[in-house]
GUNUVEX-959793 format. One record per residue (C-alpha): residue number from 1; x, y, z. Coordinates in pm, 1 decimal, padded with zeros to 6 digits. Example, Ala and Ser with C-alpha at 12.3 -4.5 7.8 and 13.67 -1.06 7.14 Angstrom:
2
rec num->1; px->01230.0; py->-00450.0; pz->00780.0
rec num->2; px->01367.0; py->-00106.0; pz->00714.0
***
This chain:
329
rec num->1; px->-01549.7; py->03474.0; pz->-00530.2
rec num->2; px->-01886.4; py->03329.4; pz->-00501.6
rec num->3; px->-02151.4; py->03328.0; pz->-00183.9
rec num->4; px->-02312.5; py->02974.2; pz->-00067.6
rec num->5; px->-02620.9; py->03021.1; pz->00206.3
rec num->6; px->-02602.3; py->02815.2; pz->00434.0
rec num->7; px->-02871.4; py->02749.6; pz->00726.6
rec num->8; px->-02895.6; py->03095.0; pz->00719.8
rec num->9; px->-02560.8; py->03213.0; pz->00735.2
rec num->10; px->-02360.4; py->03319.7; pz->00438.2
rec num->11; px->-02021.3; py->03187.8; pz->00297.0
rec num->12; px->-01769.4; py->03315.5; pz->00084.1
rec num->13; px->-01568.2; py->03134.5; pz->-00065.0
rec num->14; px->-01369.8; py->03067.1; pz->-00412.7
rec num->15; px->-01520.7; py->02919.2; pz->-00743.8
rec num->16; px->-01287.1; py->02586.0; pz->-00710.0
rec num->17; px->-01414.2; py->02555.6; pz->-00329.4
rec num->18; px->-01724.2; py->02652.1; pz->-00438.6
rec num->19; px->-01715.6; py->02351.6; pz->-00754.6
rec num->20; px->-01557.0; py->02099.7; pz->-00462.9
rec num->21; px->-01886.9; py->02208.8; pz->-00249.5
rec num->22; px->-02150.9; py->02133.0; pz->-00542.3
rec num->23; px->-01977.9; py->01779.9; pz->-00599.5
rec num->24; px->-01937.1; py->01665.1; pz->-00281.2
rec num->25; px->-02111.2; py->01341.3; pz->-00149.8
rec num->26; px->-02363.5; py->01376.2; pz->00145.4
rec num->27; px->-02094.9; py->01238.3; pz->00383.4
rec num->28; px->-01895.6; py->01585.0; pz->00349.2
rec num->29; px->-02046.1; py->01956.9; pz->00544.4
rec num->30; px->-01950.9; py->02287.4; pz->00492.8
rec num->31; px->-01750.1; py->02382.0; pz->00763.8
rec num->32; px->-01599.8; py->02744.0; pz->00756.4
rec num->33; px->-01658.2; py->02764.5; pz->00379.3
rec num->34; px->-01461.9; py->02513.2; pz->00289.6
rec num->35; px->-01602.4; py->02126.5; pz->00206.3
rec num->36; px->-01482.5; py->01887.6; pz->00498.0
rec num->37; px->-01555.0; py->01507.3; pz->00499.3
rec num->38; px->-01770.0; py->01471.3; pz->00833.3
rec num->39; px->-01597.0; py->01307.1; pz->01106.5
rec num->40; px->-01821.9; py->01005.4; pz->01156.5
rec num->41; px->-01615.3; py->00880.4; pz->00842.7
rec num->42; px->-01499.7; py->00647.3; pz->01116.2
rec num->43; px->-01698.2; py->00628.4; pz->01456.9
rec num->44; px->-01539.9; py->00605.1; pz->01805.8
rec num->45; px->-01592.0; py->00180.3; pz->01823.0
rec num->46; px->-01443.9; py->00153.6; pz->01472.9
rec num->47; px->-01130.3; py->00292.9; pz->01634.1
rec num->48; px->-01177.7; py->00051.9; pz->01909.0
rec num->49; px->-01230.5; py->-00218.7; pz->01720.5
rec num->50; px->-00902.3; py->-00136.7; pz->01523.9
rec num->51; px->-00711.6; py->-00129.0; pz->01827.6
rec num->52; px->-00866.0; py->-00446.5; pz->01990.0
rec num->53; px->-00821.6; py->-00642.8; pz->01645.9
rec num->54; px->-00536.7; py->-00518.6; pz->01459.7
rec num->55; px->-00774.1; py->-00431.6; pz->01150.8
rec num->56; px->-01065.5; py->-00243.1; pz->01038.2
rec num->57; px->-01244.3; py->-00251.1; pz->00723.8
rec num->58; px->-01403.4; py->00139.8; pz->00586.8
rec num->59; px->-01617.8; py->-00037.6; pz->00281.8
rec num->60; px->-01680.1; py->00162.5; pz->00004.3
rec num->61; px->-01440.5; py->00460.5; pz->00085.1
rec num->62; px->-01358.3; py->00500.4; pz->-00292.0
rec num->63; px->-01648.4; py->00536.2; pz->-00550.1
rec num->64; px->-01616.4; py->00355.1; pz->-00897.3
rec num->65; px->-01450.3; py->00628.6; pz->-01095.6
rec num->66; px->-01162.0; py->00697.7; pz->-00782.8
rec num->67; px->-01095.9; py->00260.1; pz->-00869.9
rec num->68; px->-01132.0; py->00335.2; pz->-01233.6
rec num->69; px->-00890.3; py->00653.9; pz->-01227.4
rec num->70; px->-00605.9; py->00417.7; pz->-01043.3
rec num->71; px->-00675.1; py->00127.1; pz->-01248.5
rec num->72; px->-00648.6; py->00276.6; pz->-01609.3
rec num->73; px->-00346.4; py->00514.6; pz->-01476.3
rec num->74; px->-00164.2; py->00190.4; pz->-01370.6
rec num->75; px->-00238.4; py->00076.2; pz->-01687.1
rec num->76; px->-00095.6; py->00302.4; pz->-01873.8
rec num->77; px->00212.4; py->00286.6; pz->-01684.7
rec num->78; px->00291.2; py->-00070.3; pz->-01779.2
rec num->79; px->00220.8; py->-00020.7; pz->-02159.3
rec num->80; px->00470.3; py->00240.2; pz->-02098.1
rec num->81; px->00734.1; py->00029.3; pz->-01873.0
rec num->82; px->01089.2; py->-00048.9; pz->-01945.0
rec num->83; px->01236.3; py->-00377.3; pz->-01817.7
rec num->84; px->01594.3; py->-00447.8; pz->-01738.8
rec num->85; px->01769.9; py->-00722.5; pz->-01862.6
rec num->86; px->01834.5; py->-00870.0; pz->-01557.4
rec num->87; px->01483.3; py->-00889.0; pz->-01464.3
rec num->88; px->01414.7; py->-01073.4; pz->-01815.7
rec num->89; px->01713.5; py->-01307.6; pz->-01871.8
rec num->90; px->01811.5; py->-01638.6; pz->-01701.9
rec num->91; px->02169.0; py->-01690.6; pz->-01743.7
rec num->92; px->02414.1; py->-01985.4; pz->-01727.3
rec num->93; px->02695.8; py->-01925.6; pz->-01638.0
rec num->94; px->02811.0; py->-01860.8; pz->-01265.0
rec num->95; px->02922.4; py->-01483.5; pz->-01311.9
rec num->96; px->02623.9; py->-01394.2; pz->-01518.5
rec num->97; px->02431.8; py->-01542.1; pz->-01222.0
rec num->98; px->02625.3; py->-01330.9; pz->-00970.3
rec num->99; px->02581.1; py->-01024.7; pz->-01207.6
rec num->100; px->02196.9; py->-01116.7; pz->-01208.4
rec num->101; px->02113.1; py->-01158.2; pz->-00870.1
rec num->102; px->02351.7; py->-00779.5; pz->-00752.0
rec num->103; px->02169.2; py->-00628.6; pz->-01036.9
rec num->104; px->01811.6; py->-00737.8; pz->-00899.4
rec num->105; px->01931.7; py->-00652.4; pz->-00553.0
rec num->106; px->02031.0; py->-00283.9; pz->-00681.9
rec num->107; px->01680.7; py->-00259.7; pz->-00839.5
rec num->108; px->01509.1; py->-00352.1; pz->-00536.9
rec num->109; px->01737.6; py->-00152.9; pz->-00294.1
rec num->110; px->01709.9; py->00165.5; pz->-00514.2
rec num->111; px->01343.1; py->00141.7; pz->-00539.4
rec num->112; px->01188.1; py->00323.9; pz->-00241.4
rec num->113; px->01198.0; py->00665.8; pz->-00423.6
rec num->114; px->01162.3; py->00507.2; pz->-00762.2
rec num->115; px->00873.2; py->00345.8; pz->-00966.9
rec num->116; px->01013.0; py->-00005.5; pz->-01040.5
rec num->117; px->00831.2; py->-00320.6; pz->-01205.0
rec num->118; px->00864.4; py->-00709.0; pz->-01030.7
rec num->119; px->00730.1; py->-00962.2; pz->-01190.2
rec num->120; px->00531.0; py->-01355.9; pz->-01126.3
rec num->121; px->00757.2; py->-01651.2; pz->-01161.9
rec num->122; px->00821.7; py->-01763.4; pz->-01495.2
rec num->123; px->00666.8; py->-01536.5; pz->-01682.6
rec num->124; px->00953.2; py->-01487.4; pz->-01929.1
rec num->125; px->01139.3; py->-01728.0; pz->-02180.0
rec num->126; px->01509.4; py->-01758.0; pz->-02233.5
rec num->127; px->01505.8; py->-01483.4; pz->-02481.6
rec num->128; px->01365.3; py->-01246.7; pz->-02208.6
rec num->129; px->01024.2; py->-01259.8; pz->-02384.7
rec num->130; px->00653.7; py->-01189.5; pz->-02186.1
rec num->131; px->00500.9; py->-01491.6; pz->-02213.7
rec num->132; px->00188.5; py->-01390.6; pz->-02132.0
rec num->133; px->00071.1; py->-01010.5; pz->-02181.1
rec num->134; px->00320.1; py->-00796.6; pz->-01971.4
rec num->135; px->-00013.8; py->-00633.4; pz->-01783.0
rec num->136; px->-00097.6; py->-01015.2; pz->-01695.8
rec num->137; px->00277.1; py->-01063.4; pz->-01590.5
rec num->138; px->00305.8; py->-00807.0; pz->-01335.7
rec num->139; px->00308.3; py->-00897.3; pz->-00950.3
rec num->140; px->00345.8; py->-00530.9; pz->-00821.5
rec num->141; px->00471.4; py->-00197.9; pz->-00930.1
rec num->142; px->00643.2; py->00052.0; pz->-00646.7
rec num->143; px->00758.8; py->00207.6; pz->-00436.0
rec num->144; px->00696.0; py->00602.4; pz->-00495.0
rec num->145; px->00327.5; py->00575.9; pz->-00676.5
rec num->146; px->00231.3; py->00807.2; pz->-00371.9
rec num->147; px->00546.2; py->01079.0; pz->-00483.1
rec num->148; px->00503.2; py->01081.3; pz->-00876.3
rec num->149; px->00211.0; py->00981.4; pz->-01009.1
rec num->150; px->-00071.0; py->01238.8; pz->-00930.6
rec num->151; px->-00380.5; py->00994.7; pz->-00961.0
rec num->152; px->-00195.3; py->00791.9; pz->-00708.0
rec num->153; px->-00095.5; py->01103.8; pz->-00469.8
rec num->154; px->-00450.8; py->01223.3; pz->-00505.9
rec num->155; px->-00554.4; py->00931.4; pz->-00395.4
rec num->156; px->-00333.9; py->00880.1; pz->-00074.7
rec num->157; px->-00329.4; py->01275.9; pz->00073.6
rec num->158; px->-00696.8; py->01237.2; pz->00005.4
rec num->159; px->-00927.8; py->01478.8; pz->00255.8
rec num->160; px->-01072.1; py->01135.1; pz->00351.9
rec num->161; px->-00737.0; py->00949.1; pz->00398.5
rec num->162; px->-00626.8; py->01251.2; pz->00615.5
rec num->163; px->-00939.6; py->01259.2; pz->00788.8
rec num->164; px->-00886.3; py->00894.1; pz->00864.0
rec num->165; px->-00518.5; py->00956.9; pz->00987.9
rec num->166; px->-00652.1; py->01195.3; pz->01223.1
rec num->167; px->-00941.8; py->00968.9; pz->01357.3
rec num->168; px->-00652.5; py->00734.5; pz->01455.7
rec num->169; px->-00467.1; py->01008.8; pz->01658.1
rec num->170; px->-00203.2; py->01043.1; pz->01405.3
rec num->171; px->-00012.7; py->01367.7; pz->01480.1
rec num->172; px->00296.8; py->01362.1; pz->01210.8
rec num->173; px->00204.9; py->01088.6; pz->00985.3
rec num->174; px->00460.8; py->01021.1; pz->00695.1
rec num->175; px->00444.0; py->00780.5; pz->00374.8
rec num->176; px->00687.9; py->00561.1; pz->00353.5
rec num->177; px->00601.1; py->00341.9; pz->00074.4
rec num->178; px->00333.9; py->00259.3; pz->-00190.7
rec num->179; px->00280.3; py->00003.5; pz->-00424.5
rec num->180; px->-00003.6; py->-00113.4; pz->-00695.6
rec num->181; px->-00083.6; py->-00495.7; pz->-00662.3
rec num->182; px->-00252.1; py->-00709.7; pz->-00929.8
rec num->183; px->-00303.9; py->-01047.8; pz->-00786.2
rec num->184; px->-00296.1; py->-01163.4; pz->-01118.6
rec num->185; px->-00567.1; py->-01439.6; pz->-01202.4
rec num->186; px->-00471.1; py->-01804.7; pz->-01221.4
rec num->187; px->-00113.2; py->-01701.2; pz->-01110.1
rec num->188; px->-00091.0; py->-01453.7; pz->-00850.6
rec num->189; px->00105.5; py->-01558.9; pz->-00555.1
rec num->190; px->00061.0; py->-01640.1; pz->-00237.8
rec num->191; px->00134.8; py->-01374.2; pz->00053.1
rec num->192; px->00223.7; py->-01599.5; pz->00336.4
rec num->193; px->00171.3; py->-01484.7; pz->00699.2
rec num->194; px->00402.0; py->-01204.7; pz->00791.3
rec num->195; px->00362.3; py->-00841.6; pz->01028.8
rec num->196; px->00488.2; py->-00533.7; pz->00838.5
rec num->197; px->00691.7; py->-00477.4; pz->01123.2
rec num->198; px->00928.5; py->-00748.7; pz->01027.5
rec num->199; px->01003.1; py->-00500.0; pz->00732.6
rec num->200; px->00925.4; py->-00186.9; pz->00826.9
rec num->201; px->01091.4; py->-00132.3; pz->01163.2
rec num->202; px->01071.8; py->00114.0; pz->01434.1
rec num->203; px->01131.5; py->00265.5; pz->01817.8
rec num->204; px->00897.0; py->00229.9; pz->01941.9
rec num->205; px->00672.7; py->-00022.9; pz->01750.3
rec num->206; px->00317.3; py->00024.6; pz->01700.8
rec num->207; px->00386.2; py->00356.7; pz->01443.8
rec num->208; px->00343.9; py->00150.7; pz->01122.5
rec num->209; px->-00013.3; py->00134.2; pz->00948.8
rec num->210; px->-00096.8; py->00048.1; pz->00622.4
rec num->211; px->-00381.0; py->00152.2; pz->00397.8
rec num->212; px->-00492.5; py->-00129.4; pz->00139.6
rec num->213; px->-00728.0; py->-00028.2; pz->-00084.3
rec num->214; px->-00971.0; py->-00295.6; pz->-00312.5
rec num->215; px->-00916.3; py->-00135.4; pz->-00673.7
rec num->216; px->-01159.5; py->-00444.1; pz->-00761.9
rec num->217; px->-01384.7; py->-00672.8; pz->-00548.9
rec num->218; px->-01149.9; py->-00893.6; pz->-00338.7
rec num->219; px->-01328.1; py->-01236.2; pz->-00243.9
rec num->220; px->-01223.7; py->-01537.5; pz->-00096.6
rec num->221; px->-01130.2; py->-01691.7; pz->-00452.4
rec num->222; px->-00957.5; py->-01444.3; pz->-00592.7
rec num->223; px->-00681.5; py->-01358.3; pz->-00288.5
rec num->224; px->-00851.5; py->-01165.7; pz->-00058.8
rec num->225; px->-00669.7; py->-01051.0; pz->00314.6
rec num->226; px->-00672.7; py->-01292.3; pz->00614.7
rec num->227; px->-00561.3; py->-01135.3; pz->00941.6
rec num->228; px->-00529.4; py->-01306.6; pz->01274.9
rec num->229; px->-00701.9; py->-01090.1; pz->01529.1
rec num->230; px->-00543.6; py->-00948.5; pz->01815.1
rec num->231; px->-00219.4; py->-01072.2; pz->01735.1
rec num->232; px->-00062.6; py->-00734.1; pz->01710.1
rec num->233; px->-00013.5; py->-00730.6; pz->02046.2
rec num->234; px->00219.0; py->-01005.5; pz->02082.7
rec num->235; px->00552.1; py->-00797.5; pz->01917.9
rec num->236; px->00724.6; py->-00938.6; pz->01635.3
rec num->237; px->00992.9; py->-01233.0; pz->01669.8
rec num->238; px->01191.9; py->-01149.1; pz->01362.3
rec num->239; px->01338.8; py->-00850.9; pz->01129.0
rec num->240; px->01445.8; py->-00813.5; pz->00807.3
rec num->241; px->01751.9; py->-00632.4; pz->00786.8
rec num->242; px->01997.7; py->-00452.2; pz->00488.6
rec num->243; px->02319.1; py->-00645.9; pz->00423.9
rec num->244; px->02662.6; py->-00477.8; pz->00347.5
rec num->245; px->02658.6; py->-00280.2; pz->00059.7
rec num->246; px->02773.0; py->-00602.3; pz->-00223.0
rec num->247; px->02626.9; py->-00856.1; pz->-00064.5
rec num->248; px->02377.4; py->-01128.2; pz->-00187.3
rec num->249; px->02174.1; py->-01152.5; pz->-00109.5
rec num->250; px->02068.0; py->-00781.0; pz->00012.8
rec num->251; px->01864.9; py->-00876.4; pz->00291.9
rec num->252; px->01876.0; py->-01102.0; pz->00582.7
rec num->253; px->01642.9; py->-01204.7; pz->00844.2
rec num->254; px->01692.5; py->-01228.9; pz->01201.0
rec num->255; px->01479.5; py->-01386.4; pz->01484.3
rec num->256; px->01318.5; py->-01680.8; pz->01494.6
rec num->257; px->01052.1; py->-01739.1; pz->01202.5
rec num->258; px->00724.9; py->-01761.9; pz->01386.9
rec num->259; px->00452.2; py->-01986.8; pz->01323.2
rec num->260; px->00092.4; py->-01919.9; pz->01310.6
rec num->261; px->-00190.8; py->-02165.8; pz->01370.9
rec num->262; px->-00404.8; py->-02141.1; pz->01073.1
rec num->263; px->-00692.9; py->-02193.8; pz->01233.0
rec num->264; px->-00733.0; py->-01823.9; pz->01393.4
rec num->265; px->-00752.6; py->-01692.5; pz->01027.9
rec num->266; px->-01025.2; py->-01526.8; pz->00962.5
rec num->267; px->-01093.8; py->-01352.8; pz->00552.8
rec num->268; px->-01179.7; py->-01007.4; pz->00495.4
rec num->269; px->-01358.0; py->-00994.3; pz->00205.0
rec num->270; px->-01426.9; py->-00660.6; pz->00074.7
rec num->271; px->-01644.9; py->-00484.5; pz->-00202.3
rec num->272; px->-01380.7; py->-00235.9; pz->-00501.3
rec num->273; px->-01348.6; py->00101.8; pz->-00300.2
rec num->274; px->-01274.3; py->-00049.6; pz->00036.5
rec num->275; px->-01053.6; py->00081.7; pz->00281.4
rec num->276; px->-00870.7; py->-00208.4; pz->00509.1
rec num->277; px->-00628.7; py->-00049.8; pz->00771.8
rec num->278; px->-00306.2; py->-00310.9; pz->00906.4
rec num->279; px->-00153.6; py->-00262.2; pz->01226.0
rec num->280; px->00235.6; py->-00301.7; pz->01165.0
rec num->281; px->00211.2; py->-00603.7; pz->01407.7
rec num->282; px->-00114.5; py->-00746.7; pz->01315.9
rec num->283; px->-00058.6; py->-01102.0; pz->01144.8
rec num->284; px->-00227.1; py->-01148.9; pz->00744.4
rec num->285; px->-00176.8; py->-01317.7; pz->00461.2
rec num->286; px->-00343.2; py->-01354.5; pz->00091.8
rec num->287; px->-00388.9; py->-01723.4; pz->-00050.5
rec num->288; px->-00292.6; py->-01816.4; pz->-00416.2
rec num->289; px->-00509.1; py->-01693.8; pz->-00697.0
rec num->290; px->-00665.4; py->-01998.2; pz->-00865.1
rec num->291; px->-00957.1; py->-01801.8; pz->-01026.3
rec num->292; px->-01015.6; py->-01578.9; pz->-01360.6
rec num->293; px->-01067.1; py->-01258.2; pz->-01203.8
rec num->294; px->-00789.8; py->-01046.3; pz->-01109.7
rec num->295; px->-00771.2; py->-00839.7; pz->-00747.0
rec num->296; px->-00543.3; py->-00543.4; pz->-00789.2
rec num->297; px->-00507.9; py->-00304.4; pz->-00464.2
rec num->298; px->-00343.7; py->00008.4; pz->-00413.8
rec num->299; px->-00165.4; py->00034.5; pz->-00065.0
rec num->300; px->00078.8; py->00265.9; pz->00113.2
rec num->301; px->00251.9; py->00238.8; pz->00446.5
rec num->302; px->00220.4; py->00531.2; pz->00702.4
rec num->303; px->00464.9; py->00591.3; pz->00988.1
rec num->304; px->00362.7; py->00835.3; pz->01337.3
rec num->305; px->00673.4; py->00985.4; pz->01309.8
rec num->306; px->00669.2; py->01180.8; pz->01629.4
rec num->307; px->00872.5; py->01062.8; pz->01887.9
rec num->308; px->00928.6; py->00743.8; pz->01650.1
rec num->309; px->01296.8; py->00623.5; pz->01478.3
rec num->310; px->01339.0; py->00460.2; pz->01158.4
rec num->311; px->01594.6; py->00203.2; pz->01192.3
rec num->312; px->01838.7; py->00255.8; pz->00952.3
rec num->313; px->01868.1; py->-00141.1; pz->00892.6
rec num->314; px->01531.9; py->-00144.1; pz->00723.8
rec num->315; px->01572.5; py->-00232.0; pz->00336.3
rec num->316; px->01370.1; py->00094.8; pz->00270.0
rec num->317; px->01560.0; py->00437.4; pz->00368.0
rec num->318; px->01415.7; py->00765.0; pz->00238.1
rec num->319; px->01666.4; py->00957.6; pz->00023.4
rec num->320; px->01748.3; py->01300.4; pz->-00049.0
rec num->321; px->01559.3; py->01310.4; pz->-00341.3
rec num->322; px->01218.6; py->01151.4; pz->-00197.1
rec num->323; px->01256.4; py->01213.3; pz->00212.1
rec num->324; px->00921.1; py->01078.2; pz->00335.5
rec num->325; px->00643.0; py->01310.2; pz->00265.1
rec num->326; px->00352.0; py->01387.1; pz->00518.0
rec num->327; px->00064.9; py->01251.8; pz->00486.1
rec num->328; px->-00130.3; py->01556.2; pz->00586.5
rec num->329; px->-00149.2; py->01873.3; pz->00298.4
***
């Protein structure tokens, strides 16, 4: 045990609380002895402004070696990946096809308590060969980073995260997905406009947010957000939905596919170390990557899960092994 003095009072408290209270930034107190992130981490309008709009940007959240930490870890994971066949080979015949496509369906499926690999378009050969360098090939890698990789979990049941959760009035918050996104430069494709809701269904709506956090600078060139303010409030027209176990393909959509004028669009641009928080209804998109600088994210969905039912049609369905973990520690 050590002691800390504190405007004249003094704390005891243990050599690795005492370490966490030496390195903290000036936006943390002591509280009780123990290091807590002070609660104007997000004020009283930036809530407001997150339920008016749909979306709020925390800049700078993260410091550079929190981005660096997730960015070499991901790194090593790909050096490290193994690729199935059916994600490398295009085949010719009819039944290879159908093999193919059930075998990509599986993968994606099977994935929410999994770390799985997908790829850009046409970044293999015939022979199942990278055609560029697999770390430039890779469109996103998920959907357990949160579960099994500890930079990542670190990261996500952060004190500030949590702190954040609990600004929102989140009571019983529960990941349900993560997933590491590259944007990959010259070739990283285009998000069109969709509401995580579509996806990620529940009763009642509103208990989906997701956390997107700028591993690198994301600019206007290189595929940052666009949202569409306010329009969380109008619902969502159309779900996607599991298909009978064997079927392809292993989703389906139903509703009527909106369309959204571009013209309300408006960029969030943010610095590496950003914070940007998504409404499950709110509308956004990313444009195309046409520059030479990558703009990888980490992000993870969170679901109020008080009073709140998964539908069991969503593609993603937590699992014995991986039943969605709280967000608060």
């Amino acid at each position: 045990m050590a002691s800390v003095e504190c405007r004249g009072l003094l704390y005891f408290i243990s050599l690795d609380h005492l370490l966490c209270f030496l390195l903290s930034s000036p936006d943390q107190q002591v509280t009780g002895g123990f290091a807590r992130l002070n609660m104007a981490l997000v004020t009283d309008e930036q809530v407001q402004k997150f339920r008016e709009n749909g979306f709020l940007v925390l800049e700078r959240l993260f410091n550079e070696e929190e981005c660096k930490s997730m960015k070499e870890e991901i790194g090593r994971i790909i050096q490290e990946m193994d690729v199935p066949p059916h994600l490398r080979t295009e085949f010719s015949t009819q039944q290879e096809e159908q093999l193919r496509a059930q075998g990509s369906a599986d993968y994606f499926l099977t994935s929410g308590d999994k770390i799985r690999f997908f790829f850009e378009k046409g970044v293999f050969n015939d022979k199942g060969e990278f055609l560029l360098a697999k770390e430039k090939s890779v469109n996103k890698v998920g959907h357990a980073l949160h579960a099994y990789v500890p930079v990542f979990k670190s990261i996500t049941n952060s004190p500030k995260i949590q702190e954040v959760g609990r600004r929102l009035g989140l009571v019983k918050p529960v990941i349900v997905q993560s997933m590491y996104i590259f944007k990959q430069p010259n070739i990283g494709g285009e998000v069109t406009p969709h509401q995580d809701a579509t996806f990620l269904h529940t009763e009642p709506l509103g208990r989906i947010i997701g956390f997107w956090i700028a591993v690198e600078d994301a600019t206007e060139h290189n595929g940052c957000l666009w949202f569409i303010p306010g329009s969380h409030k109008a619902g969502i027209s159309r779900r996607m939905l599991r298909t009978p176990p064997g079927t392809i393909p292993c989703t389906e959509f139903i509703g009527e596919e909106p369309h959204f004028n571009e013209e309300l669009f408006v960029p969030a641009p943010v610095p590496k170390g950003s914070l940007v928080l998504i409404q499950g209804e709110v509308v956004h998109k990313s444009e195309l990557n046409t520059s030479s600088n990558s703009r990888h994210a980490y992000s993870f969905h969170v679901m109020e899960s008080e009073n709140t039912t998964w539908s069991s049609e969503n593609w993603l369905q937590p699992t014995a092994e991986l039943p969605f973990p709280s967000l608060y520690t």
